[in-house]
C-alpha positions as CSV (number, residue, x, y, z in Angstrom):
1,X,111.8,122.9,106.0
2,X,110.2,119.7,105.7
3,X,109.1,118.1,102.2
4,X,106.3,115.7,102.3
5,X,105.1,113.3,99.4
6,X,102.7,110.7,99.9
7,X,102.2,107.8,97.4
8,X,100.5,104.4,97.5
9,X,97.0,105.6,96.2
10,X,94.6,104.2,93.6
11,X,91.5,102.4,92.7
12,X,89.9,99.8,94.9
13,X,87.0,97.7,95.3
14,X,84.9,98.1,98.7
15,X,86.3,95.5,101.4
16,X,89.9,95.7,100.1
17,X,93.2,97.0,101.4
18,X,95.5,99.8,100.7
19,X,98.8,101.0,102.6
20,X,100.0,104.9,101.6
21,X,103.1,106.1,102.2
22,X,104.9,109.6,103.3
23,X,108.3,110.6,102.3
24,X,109.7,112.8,104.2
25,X,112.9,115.1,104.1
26,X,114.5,116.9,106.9
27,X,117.1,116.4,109.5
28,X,114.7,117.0,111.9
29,X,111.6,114.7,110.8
30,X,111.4,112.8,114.2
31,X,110.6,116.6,116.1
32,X,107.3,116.4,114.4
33,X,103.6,114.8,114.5
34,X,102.6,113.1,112.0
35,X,99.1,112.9,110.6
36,X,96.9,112.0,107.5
37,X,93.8,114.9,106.7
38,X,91.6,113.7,103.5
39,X,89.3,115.8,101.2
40,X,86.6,114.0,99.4
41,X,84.8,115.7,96.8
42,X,82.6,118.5,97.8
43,X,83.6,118.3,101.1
44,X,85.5,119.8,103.5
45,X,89.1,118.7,104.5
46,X,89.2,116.0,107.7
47,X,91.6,114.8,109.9
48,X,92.0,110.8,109.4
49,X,94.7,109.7,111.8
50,X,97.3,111.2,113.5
51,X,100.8,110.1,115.8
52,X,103.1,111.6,118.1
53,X,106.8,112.0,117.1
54,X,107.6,109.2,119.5
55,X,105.7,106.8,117.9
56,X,104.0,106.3,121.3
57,X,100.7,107.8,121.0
58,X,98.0,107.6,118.2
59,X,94.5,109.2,117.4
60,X,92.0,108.5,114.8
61,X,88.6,109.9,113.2
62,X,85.9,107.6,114.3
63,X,84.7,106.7,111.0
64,X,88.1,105.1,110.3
65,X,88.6,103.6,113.8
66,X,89.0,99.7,114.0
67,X,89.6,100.3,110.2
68,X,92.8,102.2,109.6
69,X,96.1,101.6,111.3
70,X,98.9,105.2,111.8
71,X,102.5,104.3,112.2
72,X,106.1,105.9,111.6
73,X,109.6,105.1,111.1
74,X,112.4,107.6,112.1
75,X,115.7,106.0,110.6
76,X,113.8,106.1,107.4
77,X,112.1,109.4,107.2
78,X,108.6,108.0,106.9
79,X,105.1,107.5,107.4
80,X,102.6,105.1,106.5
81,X,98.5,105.0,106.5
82,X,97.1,100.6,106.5
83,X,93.6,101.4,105.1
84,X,91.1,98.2,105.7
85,X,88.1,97.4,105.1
86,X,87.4,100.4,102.7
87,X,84.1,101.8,102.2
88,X,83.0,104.0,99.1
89,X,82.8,106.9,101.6
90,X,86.4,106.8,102.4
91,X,87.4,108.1,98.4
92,X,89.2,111.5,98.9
93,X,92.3,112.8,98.3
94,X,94.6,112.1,101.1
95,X,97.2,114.3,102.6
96,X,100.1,113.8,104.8
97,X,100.8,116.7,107.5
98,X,103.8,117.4,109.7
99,X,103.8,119.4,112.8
100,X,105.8,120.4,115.0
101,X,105.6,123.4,118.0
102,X,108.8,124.2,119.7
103,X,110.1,127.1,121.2
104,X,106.7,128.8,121.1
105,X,106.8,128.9,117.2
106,X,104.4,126.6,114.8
107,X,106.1,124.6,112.3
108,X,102.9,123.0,109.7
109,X,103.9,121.0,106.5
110,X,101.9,119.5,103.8
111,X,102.4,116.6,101.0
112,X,100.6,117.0,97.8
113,X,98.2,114.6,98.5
114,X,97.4,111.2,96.8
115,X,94.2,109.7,95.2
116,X,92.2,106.8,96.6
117,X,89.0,105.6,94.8
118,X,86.8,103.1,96.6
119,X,84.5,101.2,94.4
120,X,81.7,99.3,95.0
């Protein structure tokens, strides 16, 4: 089993920064994808970002392209979400997912999720 838990959310104004975070537990965290979904209100979940359990490859929603920045670190069980340039439209809750498919069997993990409010 995997445990996420994200943290680094809050309240901003439009134009600034935030960086979340995402714990995770596990002896075998670096076997999975990583990859941040976010719910805004009265929407439906959507996929933000995402990054391959090398580290190597990255993929992100267009409306956060140029804008947000994925990465990961192994030896410490984490990953990380550089929101720039935020926009009101980006408020949602924001959720860290794990994934991993090996040996034809589908392994899906989910944080709690963690609140960001962009202001304008």
């Amino acid at each position: 089993q995997v445990q996420l838990v994200e943290s680094g959310g809050g309240l901003v104004q439009a134009g600034g920064s935030l960086r979340l975070s995402c714990a995770a537990s596990g002896r075998t965290f670096s076997s999975y994808a990583m990859a941040w979904f976010r719910q805004a209100p009265g929407k439906e979940r959507e996929f933000v970002a995402a990054i391959s359990w090398s580290g190597g490859s990255t993929n992100f929603a267009d409306s956060v392209k140029g804008r947000f920045t994925i990465s990961r670190d192994n030896a410490k069980n984490a990953v990380y979400l550089q929101m720039n340039s935020l926009k009101p439209e980006d408020t949602a809750v924001y959720y860290c997912n794990a994934r991993r498919y090996r040996l034809g069997i589908l392994s899906d993990y989910w944080g709690q999720g963690t609140q960001v409010t962009v202001s304008s």
